[in-house]
Backbone as ProteinMPNN parsed JSONL, in Angstrom:
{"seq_chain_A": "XXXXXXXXXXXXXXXXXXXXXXXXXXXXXXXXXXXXXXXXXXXXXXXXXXXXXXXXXXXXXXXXXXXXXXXXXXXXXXXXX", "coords_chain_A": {"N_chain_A": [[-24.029, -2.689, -6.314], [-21.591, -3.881, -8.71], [-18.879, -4.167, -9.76], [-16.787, -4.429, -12.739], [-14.39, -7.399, -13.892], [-12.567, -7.234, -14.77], [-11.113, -4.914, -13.695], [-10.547, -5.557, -11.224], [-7.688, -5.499, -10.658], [-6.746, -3.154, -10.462], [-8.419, -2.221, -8.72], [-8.008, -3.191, -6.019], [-5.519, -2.875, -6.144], [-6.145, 0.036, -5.361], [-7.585, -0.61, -3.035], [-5.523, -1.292, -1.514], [-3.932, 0.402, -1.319], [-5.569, 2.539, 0.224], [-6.037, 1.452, 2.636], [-3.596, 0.33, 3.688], [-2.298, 3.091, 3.814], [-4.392, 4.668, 5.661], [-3.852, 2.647, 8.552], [-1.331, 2.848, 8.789], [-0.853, 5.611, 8.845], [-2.747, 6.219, 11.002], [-1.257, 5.156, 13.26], [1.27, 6.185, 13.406], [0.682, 9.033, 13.575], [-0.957, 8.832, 16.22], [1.782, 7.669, 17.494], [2.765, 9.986, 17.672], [1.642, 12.708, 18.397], [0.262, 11.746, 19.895], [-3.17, 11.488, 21.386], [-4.951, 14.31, 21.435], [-6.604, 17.339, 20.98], [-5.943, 17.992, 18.432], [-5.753, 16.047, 16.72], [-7.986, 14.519, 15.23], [-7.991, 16.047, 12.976], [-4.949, 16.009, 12.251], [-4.518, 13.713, 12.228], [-5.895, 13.276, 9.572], [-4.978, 15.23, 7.51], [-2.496, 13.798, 7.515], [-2.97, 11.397, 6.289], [-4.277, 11.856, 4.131], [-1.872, 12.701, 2.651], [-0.425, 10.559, 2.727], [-1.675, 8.998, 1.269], [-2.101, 9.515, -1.205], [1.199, 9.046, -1.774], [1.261, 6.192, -1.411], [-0.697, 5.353, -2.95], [0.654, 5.384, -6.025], [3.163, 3.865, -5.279], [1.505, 1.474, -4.911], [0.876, 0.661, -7.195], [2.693, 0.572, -8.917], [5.195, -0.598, -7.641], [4.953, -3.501, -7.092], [5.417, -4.457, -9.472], [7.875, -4.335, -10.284], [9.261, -5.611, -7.998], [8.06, -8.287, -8.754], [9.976, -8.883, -10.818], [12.631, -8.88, -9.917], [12.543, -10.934, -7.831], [12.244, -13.0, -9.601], [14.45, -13.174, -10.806], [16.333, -13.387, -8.632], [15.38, -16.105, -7.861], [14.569, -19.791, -7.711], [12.745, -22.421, -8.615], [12.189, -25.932, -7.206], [12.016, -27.62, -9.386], [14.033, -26.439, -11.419], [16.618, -26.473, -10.297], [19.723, -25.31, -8.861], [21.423, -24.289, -10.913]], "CA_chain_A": [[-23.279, -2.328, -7.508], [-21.033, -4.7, -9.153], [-17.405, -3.737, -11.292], [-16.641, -5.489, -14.042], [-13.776, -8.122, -13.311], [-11.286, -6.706, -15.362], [-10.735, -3.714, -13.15], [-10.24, -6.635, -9.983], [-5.956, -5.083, -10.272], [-6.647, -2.032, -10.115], [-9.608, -2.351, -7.727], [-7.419, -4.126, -5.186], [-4.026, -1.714, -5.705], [-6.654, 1.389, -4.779], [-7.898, -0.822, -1.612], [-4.476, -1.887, -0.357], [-2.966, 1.622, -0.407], [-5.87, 3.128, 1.487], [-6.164, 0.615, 3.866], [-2.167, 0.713, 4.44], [-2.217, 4.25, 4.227], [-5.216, 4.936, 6.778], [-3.729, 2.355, 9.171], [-0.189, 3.664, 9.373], [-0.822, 7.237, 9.44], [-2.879, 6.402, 12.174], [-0.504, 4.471, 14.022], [1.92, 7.014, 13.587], [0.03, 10.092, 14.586], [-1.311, 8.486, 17.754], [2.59, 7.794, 18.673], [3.815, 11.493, 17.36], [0.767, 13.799, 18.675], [-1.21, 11.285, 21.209], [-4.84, 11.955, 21.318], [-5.488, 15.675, 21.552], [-8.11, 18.25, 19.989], [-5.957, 18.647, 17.081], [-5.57, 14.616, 16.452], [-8.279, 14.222, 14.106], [-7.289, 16.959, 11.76], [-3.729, 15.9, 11.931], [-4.424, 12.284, 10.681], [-7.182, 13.232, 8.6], [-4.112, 15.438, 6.734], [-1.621, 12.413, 6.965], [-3.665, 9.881, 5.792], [-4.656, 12.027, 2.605], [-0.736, 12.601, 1.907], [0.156, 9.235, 2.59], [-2.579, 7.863, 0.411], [-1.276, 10.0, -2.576], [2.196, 8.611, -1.546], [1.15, 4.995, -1.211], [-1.179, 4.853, -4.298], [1.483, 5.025, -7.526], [3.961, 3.197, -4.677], [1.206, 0.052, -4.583], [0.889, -0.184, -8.239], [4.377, 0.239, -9.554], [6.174, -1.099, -7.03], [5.376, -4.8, -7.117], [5.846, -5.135, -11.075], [9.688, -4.185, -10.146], [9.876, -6.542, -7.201], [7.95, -9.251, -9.345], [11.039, -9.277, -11.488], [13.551, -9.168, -8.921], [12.062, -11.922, -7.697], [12.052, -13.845, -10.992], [15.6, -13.08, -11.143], [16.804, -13.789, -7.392], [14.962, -17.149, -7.28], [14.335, -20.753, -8.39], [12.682, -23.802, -8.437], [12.457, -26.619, -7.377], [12.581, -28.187, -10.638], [14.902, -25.883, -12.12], [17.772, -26.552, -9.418], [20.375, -24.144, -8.396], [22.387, -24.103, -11.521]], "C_chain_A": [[-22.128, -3.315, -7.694], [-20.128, -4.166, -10.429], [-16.891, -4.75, -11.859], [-15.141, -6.414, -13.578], [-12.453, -7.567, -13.881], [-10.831, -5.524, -14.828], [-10.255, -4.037, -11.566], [-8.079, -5.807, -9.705], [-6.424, -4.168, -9.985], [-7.579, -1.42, -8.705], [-8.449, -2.61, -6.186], [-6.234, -2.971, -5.097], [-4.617, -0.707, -4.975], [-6.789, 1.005, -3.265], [-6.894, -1.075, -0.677], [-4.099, -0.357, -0.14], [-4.093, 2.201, 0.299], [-5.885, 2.772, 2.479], [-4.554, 0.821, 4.685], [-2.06, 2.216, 4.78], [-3.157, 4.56, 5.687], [-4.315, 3.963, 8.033], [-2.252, 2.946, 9.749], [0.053, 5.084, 9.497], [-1.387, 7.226, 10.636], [-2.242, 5.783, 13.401], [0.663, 5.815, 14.584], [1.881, 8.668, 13.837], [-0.402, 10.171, 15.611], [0.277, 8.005, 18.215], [3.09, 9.74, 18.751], [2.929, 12.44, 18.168], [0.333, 13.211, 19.605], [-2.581, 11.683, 20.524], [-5.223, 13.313, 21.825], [-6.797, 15.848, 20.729], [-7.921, 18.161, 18.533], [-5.663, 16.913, 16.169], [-6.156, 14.741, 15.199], [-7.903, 14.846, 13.028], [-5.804, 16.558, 11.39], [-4.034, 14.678, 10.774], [-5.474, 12.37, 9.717], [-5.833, 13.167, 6.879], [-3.187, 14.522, 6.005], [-2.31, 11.751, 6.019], [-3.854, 10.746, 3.829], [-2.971, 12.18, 1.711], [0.246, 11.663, 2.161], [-0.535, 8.31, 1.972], [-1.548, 8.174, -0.74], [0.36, 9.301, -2.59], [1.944, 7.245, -2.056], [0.471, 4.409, -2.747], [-0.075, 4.633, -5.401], [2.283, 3.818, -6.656], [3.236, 1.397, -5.155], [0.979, -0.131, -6.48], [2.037, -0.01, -9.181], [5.611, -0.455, -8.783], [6.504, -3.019, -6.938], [5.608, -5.185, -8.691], [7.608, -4.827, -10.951], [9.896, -5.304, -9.089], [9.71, -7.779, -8.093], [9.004, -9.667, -10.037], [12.35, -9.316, -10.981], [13.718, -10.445, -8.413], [12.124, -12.96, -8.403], [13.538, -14.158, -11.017], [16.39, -13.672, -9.654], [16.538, -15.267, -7.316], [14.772, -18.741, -7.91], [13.44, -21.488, -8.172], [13.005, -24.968, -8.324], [13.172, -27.962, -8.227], [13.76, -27.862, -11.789], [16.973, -26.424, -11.499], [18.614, -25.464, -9.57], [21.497, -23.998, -9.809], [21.941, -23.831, -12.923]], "O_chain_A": [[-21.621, -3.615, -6.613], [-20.454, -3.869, -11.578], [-16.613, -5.846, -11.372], [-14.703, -5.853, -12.573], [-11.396, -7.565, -13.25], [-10.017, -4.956, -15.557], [-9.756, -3.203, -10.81], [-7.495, -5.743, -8.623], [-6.694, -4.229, -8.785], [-7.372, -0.455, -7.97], [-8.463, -1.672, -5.389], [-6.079, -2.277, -4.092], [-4.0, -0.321, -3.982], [-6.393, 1.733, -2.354], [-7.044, -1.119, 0.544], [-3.967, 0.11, 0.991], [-3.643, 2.546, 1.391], [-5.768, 3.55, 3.426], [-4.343, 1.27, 5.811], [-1.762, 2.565, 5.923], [-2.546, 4.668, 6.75], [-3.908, 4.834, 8.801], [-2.08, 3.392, 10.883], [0.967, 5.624, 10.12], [-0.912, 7.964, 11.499], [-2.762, 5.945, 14.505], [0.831, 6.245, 15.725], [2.825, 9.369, 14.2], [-0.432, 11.248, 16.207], [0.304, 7.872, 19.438], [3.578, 10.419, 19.656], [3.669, 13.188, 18.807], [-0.133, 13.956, 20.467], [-2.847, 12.078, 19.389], [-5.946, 13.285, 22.821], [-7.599, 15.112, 20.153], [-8.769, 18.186, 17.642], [-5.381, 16.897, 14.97], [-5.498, 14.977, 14.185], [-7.464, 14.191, 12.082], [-5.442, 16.777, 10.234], [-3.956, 14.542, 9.553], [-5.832, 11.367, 9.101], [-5.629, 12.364, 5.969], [-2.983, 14.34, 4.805], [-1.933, 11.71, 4.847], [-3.602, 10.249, 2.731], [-2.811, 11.889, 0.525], [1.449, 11.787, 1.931], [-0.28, 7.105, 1.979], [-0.586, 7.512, -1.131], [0.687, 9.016, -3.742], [2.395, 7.026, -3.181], [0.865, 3.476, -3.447], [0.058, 3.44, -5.672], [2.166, 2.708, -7.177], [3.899, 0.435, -5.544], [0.951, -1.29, -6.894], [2.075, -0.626, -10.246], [6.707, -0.759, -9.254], [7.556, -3.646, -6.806], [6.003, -6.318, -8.965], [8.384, -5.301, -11.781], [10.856, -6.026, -9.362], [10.718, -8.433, -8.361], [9.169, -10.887, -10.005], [13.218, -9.828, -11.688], [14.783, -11.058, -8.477], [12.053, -14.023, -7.788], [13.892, -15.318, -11.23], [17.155, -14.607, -9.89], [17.414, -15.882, -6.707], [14.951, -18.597, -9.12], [13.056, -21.19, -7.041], [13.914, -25.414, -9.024], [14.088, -28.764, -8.044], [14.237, -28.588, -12.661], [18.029, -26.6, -12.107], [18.297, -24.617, -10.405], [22.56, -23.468, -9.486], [22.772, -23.596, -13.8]]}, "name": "protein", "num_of_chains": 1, "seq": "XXXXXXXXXXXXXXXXXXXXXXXXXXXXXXXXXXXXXXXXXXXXXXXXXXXXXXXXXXXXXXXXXXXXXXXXXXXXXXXXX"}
């Protein structure tokens, strides 16, 4: 199956926050709980309310830095003044 190219932003914002999400919930449930019985269920939980967290976070958050950015910075060609 193949998505049309114009959906490549949004495609990409969905894959970074699960990927960040899944990896740091599980980082941070294996230091908070260890590996018990009730592990998987814990980070199953995390992970789904640190996706919801992470999703609006990954696609509104860099159009505010982008312009921070714009504004903080220069070029070369521009020089510092």
């Amino acid at each position: 199956m193949k998505i049309n190219k114009k959906y490549e932003p949004l495609l990409y914002v969905f894959l970074s926050a699960l990927c960040m999400s899944l990896f740091i919930s599980f980082i941070l449930v294996s230091i908070n709980t260890g590996y018990n019985d009730v592990f998987l269920k814990t980070w199953l939980r995390m992970w789904s309310e640190a996706f919801l967290c992470a999703l609006p976070a990954a696609y509104f958050f860099p159009k505010g830095i982008r312009k921070l950015l714009k504004a903080i910075t220069f070029s070369t060609e521009e020089g510092r003044g």
